[in-house]
C-alpha positions in Angstrom: 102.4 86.5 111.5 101.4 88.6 114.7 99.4 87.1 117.5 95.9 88.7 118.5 96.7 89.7 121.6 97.2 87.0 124.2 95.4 84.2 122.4 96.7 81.3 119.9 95.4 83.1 116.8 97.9 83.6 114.3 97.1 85.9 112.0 98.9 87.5 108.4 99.3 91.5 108.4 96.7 92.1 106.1 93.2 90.6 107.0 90.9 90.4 103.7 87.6 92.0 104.0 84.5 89.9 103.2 82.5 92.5 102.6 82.4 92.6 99.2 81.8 88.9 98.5 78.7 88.4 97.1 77.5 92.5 97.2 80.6 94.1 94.1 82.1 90.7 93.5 80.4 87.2 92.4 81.0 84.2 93.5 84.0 83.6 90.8 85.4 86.6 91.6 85.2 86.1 95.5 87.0 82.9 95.3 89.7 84.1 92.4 90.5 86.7 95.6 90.4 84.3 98.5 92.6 81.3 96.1 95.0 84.7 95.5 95.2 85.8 99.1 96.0 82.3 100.7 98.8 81.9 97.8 100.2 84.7 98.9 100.8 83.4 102.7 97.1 85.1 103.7 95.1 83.0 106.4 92.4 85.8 108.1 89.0 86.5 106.9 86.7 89.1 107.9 82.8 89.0 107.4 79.4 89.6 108.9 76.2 88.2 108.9 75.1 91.7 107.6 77.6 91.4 104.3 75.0 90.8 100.7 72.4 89.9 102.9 74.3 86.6 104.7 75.8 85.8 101.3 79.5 86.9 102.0 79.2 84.3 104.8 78.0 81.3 102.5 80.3 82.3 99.9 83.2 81.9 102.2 81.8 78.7 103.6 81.6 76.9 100.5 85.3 78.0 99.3 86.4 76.8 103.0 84.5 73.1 101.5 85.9 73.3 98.3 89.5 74.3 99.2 89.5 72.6 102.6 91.3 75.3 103.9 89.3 75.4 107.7 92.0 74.2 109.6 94.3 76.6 108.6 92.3 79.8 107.9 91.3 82.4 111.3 87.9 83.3 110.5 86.3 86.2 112.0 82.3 87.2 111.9 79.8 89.6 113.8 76.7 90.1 115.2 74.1 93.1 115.9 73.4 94.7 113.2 71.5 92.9 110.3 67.9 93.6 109.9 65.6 92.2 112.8 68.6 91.1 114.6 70.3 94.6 115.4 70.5 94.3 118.7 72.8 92.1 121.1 70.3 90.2 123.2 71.3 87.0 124.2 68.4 85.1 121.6 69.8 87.7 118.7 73.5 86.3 119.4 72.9 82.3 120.0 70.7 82.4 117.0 73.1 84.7 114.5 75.8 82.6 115.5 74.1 79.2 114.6 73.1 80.8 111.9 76.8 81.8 110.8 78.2 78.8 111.6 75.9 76.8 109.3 76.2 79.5 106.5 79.9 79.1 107.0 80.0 75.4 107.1 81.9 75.1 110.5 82.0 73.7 114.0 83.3 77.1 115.3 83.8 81.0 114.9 87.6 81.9 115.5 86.7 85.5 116.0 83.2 86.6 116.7 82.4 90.5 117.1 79.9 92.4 118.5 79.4 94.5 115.0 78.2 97.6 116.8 77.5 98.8 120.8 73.8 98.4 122.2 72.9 100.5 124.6 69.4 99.0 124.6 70.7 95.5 126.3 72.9 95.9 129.1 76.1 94.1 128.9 75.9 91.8 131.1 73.8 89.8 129.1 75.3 90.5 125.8 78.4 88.9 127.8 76.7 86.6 129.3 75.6 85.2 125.9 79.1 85.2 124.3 80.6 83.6 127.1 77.9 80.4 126.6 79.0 80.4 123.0 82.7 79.8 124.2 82.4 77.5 126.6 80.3 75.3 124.4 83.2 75.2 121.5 81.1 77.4 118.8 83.2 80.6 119.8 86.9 80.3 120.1 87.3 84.4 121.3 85.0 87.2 121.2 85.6 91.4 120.4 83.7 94.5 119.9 83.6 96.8 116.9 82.3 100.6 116.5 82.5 101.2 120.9 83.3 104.2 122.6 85.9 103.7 125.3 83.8 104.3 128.0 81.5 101.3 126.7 84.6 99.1 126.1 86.1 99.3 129.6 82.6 98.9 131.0 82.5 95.8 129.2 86.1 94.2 130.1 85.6 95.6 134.2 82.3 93.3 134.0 84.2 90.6 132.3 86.8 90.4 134.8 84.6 91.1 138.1 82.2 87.8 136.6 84.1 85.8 135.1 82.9 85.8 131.5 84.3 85.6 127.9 86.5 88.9 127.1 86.8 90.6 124.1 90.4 90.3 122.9 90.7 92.4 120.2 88.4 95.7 118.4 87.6 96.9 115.3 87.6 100.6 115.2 87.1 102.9 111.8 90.6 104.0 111.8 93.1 104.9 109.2 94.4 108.2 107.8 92.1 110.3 107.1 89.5 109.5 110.3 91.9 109.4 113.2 89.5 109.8 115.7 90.8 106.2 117.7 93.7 107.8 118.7 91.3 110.2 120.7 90.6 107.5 124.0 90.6 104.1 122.4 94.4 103.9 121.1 95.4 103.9 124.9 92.7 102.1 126.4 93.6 99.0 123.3 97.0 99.6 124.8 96.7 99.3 128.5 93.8 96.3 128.0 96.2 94.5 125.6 93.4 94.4 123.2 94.6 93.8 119.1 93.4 96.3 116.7 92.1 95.7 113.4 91.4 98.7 111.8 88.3 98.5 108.8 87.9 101.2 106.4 91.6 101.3 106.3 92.0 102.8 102.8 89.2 105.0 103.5 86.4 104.0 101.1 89.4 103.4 98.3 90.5 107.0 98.6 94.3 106.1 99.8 94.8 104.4 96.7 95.2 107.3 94.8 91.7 106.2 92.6 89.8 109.7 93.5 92.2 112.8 92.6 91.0 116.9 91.9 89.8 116.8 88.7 89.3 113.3 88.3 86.3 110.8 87.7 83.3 111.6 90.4 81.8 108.2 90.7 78.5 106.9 91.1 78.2 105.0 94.5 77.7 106.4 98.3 81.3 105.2 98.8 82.5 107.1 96.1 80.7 110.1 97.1 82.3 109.7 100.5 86.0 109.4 99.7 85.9 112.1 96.9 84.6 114.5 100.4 88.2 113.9 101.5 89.4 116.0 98.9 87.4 118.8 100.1 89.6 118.8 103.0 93.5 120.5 103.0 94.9 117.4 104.2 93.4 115.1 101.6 95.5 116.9 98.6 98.5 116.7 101.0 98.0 112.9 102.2 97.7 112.1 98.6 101.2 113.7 98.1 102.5 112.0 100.5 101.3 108.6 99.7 102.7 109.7 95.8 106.2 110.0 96.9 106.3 107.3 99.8 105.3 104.5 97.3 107.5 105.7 94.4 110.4 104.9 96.4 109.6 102.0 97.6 108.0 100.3 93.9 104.8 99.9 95.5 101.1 101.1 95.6 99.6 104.0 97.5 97.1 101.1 99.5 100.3 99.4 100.7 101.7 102.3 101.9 98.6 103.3 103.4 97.9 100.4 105.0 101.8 99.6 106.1 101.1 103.2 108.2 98.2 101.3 110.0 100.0 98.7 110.2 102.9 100.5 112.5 100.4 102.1 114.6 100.6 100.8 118.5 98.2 98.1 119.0 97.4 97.3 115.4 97.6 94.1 114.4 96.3 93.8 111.0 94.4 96.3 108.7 91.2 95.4 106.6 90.8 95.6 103.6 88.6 94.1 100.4 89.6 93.4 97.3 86.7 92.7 94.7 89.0 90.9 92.2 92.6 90.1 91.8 94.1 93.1 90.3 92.7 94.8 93.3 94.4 92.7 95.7 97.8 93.1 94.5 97.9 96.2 95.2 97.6 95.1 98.9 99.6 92.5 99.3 103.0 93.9 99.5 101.9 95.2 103.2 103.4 91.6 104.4 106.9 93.0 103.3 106.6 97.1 103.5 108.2 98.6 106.3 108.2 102.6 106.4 111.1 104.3 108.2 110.5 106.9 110.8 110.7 109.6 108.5 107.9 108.7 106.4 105.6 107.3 109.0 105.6 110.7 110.6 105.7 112.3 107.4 102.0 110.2 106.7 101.0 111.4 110.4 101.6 115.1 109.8 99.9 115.1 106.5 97.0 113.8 107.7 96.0 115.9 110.9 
């Protein structure tokens, strides 16, 4: 268990992705995963009020009922970017969140992010709002996802100069193959002590070795978008890499991919979904992977 930067949240090394609850995966399915992931020492969830159309939320919330699990499971949700309420305005964030925390049958929010940057609604008040949330219980700690560095700072100067709620942690698209973070966010996450929690972190299911030259096109968007990778000289040589990294440890291609993450400066737990059990297995051994310094540079080499 690592700590999310300086706050009490306690969190397992892989956080499960929602996203797929109630969109790939039914209700049976979502809580076979969640039953599986707790079992196996798992205690952080990821969602958004955007997920299946708010569905991921309730499906969550009524396994948290069923399992009574609350008191010992970090949950984490977002804001800004479902339908009418894509936007941070103050009314968009007191009403999402009363909304989430009734779809997710709780008193509170452990984590709650702003999904995406909006430049419309000036910080202030998209602070402003959060900070309310937090002082009132509902919100334990807030954190950003999908900002550019300069947006970010702006947003934890203003914090600190007024007084209101800071985001602790951010959730950038990061992971092999898009390694754009490193670019200005890696060392401004670093210097503002701010977690990272990487999404996309398999890259659409390409790390797991499922799209290959040659092999099976798919039929979805996200297939579409991982088989691009092979388009690119580094995919065929990540996919290599990832080949000869998990063969000697026993393990899967995801782990290995995700145990990379993982040992990147700032991260504190990678996301990922699973839409059934099989699926998560492959994940799991993260919690006990450890890549030496040969193949962790071996990974970053590959992939740039």
């Amino acid at each position: 268990m690592t700590k999310i930067s300086d706050t009490e949240l306690d969190v397992f090394p892989l956080c499960l992705g929602g996203n797929v609850f109630g969109w790939t995966a039914d209700e049976d399915a979502s809580f076979a995963v969640l039953d599986a992931y707790v079992a196996a020492g798992g205690n952080f969830i990821d969602t958004a009020d955007l997920y299946a159309g708010g569905e991921s939320e309730k499906i969550i919330g009524r396994w948290l009922a069923r399992r009574g699990r609350r008191d010992d499971i970090v949950i984490a949700t977002k804001v800004g970017m479902a339908g009418e309420r894509a936007n941070l305005k103050p009314e968009t964030i007191r009403a999402a969140a009363e909304d989430s925390l009734r779809s997710l049958g709780v008193d509170h929010i452990d984590l709650y992010y702003a999904h995406r940057d909006d430049l419309g609604t000036p910080i202030e008040e998209t602070l402003s709002a959060f900070d309310e949330l937090v002082r009132e219980g509902k919100v334990r700690h807030i954190a950003a996802s999908n900002y550019e560095a300069p947006r970010l700072a702006a947003a934890l100067k203003i914090s600190e100069t007024e007084g209101l709620a800071r985001y602790v942690a951010l959730q950038p698209h990061y992971n092999l193959m898009e390694r754009g973070f490193e670019e200005e966010l890696a060392d401004l996450c670093a210097r503002e002590n701010l977690g990272v929690l990487p999404y996309f972190g398999l890259a659409r299911g390409f790390l797991t070795g499922k799209y290959r030259p040659g092999g099976p096109e798919g039929d979805s968007p996200r297939a579409e978008r991982a088989r691009e990778y092979l388009n690119e000289r580094r995919g065929v040589a990540v996919l290599g890499a990832l080949d000869e990294i998990a063969a000697a440890h026993d393990t899967s291609l995801g782990a290995v991919a995700l145990a990379w993450l993982l040992a990147q400066p700032t991260v504190v737990a990678p996301i990922a979904s699973a839409r059934n059990t099989e699926q998560l297995a492959g994940l799991l051994p993260i919690a006990d992977l450890t890549l030496s310094a040969d193949e962790l540079e071996r990974l970053s080499s590959a992939s740039v």
